[in-house]
Each structure stands twice: as C-alpha cells, then as structure tokens.
C-alpha positions in Angstrom: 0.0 0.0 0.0 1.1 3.4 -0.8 1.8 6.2 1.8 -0.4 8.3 -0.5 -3.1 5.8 0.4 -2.6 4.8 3.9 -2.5 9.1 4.6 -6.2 8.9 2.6 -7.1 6.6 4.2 -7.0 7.9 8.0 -7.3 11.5 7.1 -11.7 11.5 7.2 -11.5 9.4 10.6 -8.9 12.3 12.0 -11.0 15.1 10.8 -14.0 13.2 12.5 -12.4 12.8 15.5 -11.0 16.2 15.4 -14.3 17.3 15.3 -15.7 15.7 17.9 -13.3 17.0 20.6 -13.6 20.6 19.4 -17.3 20.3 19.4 -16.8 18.8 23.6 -14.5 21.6 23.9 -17.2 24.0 23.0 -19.6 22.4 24.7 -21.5 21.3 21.7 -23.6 18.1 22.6 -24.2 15.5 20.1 -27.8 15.3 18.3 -30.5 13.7 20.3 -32.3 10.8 18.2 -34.4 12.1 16.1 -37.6 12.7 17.9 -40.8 10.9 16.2 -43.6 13.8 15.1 -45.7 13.0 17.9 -49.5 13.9 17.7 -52.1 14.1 19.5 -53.6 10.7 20.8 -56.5 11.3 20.1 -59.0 11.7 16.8 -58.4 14.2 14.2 -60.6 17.4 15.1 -61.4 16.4 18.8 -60.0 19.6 21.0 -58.8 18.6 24.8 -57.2 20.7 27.9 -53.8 19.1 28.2 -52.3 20.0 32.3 -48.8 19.2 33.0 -49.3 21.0 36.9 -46.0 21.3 39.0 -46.0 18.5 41.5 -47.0 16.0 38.9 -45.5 12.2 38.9 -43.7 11.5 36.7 -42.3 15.3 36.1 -43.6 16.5 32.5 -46.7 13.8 31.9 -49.2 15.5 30.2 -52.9 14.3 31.7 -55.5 15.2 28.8 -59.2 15.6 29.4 -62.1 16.4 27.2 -65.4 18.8 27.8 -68.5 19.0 25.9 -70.0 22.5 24.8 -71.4 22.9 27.9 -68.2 22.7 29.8 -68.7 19.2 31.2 -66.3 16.9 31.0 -66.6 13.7 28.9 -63.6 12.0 28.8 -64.5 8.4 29.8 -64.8 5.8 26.8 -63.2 8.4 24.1 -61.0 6.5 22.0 -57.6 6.7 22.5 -55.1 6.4 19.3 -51.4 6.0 19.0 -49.5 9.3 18.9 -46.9 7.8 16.5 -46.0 4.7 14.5 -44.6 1.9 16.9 -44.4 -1.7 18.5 -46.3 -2.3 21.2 -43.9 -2.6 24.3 -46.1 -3.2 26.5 -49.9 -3.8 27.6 -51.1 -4.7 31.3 -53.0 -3.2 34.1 -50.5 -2.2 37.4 -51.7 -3.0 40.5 -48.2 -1.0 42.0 -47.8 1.8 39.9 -51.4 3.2 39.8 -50.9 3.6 36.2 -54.3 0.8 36.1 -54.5 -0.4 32.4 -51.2 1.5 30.9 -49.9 0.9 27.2 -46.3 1.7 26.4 -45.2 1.8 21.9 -41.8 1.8 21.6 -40.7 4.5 18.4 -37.4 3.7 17.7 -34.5 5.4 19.2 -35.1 4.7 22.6 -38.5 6.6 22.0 -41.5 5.9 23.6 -45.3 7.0 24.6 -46.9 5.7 27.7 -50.6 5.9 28.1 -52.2 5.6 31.3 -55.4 5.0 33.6 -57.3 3.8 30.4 -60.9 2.3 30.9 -59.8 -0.4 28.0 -56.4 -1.3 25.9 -57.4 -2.8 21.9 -53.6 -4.2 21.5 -51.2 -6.8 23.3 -47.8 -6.7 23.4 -46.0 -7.1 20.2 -48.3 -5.0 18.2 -47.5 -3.1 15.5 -49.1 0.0 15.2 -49.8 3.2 12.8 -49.9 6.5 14.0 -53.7 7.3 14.5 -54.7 3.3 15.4 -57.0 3.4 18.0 -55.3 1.6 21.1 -57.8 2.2 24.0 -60.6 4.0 25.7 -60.0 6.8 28.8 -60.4 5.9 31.2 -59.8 6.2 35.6 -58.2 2.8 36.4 -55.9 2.8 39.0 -55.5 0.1 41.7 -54.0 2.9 44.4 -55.7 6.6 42.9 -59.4 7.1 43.1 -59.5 9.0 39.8 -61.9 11.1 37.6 -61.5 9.8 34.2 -58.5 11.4 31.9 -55.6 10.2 29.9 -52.3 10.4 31.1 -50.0 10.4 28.5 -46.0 10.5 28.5 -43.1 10.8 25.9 -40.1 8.9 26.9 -36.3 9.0 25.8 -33.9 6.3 26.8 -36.0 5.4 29.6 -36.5 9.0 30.9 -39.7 10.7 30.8 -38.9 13.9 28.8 -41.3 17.3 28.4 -43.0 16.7 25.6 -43.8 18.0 21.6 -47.0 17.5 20.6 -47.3 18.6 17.0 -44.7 21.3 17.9 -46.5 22.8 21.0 -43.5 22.1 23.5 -45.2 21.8 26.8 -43.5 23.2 29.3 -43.9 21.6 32.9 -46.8 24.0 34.6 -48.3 24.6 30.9 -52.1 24.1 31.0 -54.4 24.6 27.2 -56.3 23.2 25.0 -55.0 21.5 21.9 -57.4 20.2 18.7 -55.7 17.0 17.7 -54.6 16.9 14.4 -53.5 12.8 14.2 -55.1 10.9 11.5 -56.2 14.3 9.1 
C-alpha cells in the first residue's frame, strides 16, 4: 500500500475525531435521536385541555381531558389512538404503579409513549401499530388513585420521561391549554 493511500485513508476518521473533541470543547452536545412527530392521541378534530401541573409524577406527563359544549367533562370511553408509528412494548393493568390499564409503543431510538389510567387497551404486546390506530378507551383505572376519568400520557427518551412536543407545541412543565388533535387528518 502506498503512503499516499494509507494518509487517505485515516485522514476522514482524523477530521472526524477532530471534530468531535472541538465540538466537547465547545460544549457542543451530540444530536439527540431524532424525535418521532408525535400527535395528539386522540381523533383528528377532537380539541382537549392538556395540564402538565407542578407536582405531577412522573415530572412532565401530560394528563388530557375532554369537555363538551357545555363545559362538562366527557372523557370516559373516548377512543384513545397512538400518537406515533410503533411496536407495542407493553400492555397490562399495574396493580403498584397506579398507572391501572397502561400501554407503552416503543418509536425507535429509545422513543416511547406511555398511556395511562385507560378504561380499555385494543392491543397486546407485540403490536404493530400506525400512528392514528385506536389503542384504547380513557379511562380512571388505578389500583391505588381514586381517579376522575382522563388520559395520562407521556413521551419517553432512553427510559427517561422527557417534556413533551406535541405537533410542535413544547409543553413546558406547569403549561395548561387546550390543543385540537390533528393525528389521522
């Protein structure tokens, strides 16, 4: 092999690696996975009040709920639909938690969505689902809460609950609106 070659051949990982420390130096981070375009999880059109109050467990879960025109709630039995494309991780009611029946799709890239406290779950572990495929109904399970019927809903990163983008709204931890779901449109 040539010296032309071999110096051709290790310049790109050099310039990589020099790169890499000058970006630490700098204090440059490398890019977080590629978040998935989460929606809402809920039909296309429906509007809910999304609360992610200080003092919440986990920190930045999102619980949804769901009023009629008069101001009542009606959450309990509204479908609930996967927020993004996935594999279903997991499917089971917690009796230690007090998640009750609690569905967790796995994104990719240690992304995932957990859904919580629903009155139903429509897929088992090992699913594959579509963004927009109904996975549930709200509900108010829990086997240690005595709940009013909502969704609680979190985005997780590499095991981490994270605060979470919902069709770009970034919602801060003490953020409380309403948001019309645009998943399935």
């Amino acid at each position: 092999m040539s010296l032309m070659t071999t110096a051709a051949r290790w310049r790109v990982p050099a310039l990589l690696t020099t790169a890499v420390v000058a970006g630490a130096m700098l204090g440059v981070q490398p890019a977080q996975a590629a978040r998935p375009g989460f929606r809402m999880p809920f039909l296309c059109g429906q509007t809910w009040q999304g609360n992610n109050w200080n003092g919440h467990s986990p920190a930045h879960a999102i619980d949804w709920n769901h009023y009629d025109a008069n101001g009542s709630p009606d959450d309990l039995n509204r479908r609930t639909v996967a927020s993004a494309a996935g594999t279903v991780l997991e499917s089971y009611y917690s009796t230690t938690s007090g998640y009750g029946n609690t569905i967790v799709i796995g994104h990719g890239d240690g992304w995932r969505t957990r859904y919580a406290h629903l009155n139903s779950r429509a897929v088992a572990k090992g699913d594959t689902v579509k963004r927009g495929d109904v996975i549930g109904r709200v509900g108010a399970t829990s086997a240690k809460y005595d709940l009013s019927p909502h969704l609680h809903y979190e985005q997780i990163h590499d095991g981490s609950v994270v605060v979470a983008v919902v069709q770009g709204v970034t919602w801060s931890d003490g953020l409380k609106r309403n948001q019309t779901s645009t998943n399935g449109c």
